[in-house]
C-alpha positions in Angstrom: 53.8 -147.6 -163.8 53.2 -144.5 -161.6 52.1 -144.5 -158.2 48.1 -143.6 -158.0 46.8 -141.1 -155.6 43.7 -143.2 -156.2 44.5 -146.0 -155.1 43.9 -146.5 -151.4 47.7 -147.8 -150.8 50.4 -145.8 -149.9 53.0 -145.0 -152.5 55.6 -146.8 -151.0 53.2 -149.8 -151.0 52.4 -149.4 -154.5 56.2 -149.4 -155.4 56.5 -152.7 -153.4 53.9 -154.5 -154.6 55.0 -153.3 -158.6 58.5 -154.3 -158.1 57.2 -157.8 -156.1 55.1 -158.4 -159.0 57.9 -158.2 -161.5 59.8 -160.6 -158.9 57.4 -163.0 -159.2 56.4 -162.9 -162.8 60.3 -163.1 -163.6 61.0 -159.7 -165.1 63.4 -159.2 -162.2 65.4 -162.1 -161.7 67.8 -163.4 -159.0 70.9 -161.7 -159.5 69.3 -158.6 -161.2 70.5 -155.2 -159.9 67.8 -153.0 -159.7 67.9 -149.7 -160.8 69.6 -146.8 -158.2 67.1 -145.4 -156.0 66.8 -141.7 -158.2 65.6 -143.8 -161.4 63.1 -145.9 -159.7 61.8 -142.7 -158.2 61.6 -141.0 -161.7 60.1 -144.2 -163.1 57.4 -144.5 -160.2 56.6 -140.6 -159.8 57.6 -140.4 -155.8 60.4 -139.3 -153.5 63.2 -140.9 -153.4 62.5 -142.0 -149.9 59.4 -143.6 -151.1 61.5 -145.5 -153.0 63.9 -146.4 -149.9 61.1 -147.2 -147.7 59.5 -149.6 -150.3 62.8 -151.3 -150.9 62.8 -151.7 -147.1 59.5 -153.5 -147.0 60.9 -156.3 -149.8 64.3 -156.3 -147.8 62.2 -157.7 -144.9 60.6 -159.8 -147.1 63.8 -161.8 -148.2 62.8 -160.6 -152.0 66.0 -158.2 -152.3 69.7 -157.9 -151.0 71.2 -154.7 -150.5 75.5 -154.9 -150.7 76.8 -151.5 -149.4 78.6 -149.6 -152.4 77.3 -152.2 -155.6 73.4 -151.9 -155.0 70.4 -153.4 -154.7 69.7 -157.1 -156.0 67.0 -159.5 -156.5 67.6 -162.3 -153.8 69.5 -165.0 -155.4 66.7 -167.3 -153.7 63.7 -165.2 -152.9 61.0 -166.7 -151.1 57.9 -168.6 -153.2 55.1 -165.6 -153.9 51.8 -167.4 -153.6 49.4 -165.4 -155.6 46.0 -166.6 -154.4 43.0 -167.5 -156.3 41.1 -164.3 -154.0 44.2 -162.3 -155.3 43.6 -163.2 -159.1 39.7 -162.9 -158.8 40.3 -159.0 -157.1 43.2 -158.2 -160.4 40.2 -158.9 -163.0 37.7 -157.2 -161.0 39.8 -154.0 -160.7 40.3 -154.6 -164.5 37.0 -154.7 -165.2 36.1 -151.7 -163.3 38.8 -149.9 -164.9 37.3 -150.8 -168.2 34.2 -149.3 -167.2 35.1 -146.3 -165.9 37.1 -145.7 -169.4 33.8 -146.6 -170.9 31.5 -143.9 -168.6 34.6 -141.3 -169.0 34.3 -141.0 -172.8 30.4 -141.1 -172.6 30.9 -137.9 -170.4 33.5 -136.7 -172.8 30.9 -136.9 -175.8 28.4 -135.6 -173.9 30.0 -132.8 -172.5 31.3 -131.8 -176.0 27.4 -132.5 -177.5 26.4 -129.8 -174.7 29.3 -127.4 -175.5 28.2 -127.1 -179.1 24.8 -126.4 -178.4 23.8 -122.4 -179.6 
């Protein structure tokens, strides 16, 4: 996942609520170490103090553990993520749009191609 200047979030928000998302879906799990700073940066396509300041926000949050010289860990106990009904309801909306505007992009595509070979 890269960070979307379409998105109205910030980036640093964006990384949060990626890696929270892992958290609660269990692709991270207590214990884990996530990856240095520099790679998550690569992976997400920001600065590495996007990165920091995201990590920051789930430090707060009791989701990670930071141990000075080892790294940065999923909390061996992280708090319960509720993921509300609202929550769900908004993911497949935004999916569905998404779907659309894949759908109206490739109509322009064609279209736009239709046009160009035109005498």
């Amino acid at each position: 996942m890269t960070v979307s200047p379409d998105v109205p979030r910030s980036a640093y928000e964006q990384v949060a609520d990626d890696l929270r998302r892992q958290i609660a879906a269990g692709a991270l799990k207590a214990g884990q170490r996530l990856d240095a700073n520099a790679k998550l940066a690569v992976r997400y396509g920001v600065a590495t103090m996007t990165v920091r300041h995201a990590l920051d926000v789930l430090r707060e949050e009791g989701l990670i553990v930071s141990q000075q010289g080892r790294g940065t860990f999923v909390a061996s106990d992280p708090p319960e993520l509720e993921t509300s009904e609202g929550d769900a309801q908004m993911t497949d909306e935004l999916s569905e749009i998404k779907a659309a505007l894949e759908l109206i992009n490739s109509r322009l595509d064609r279209i736009e191609g239709q046009v160009r070979a035109r005498p």
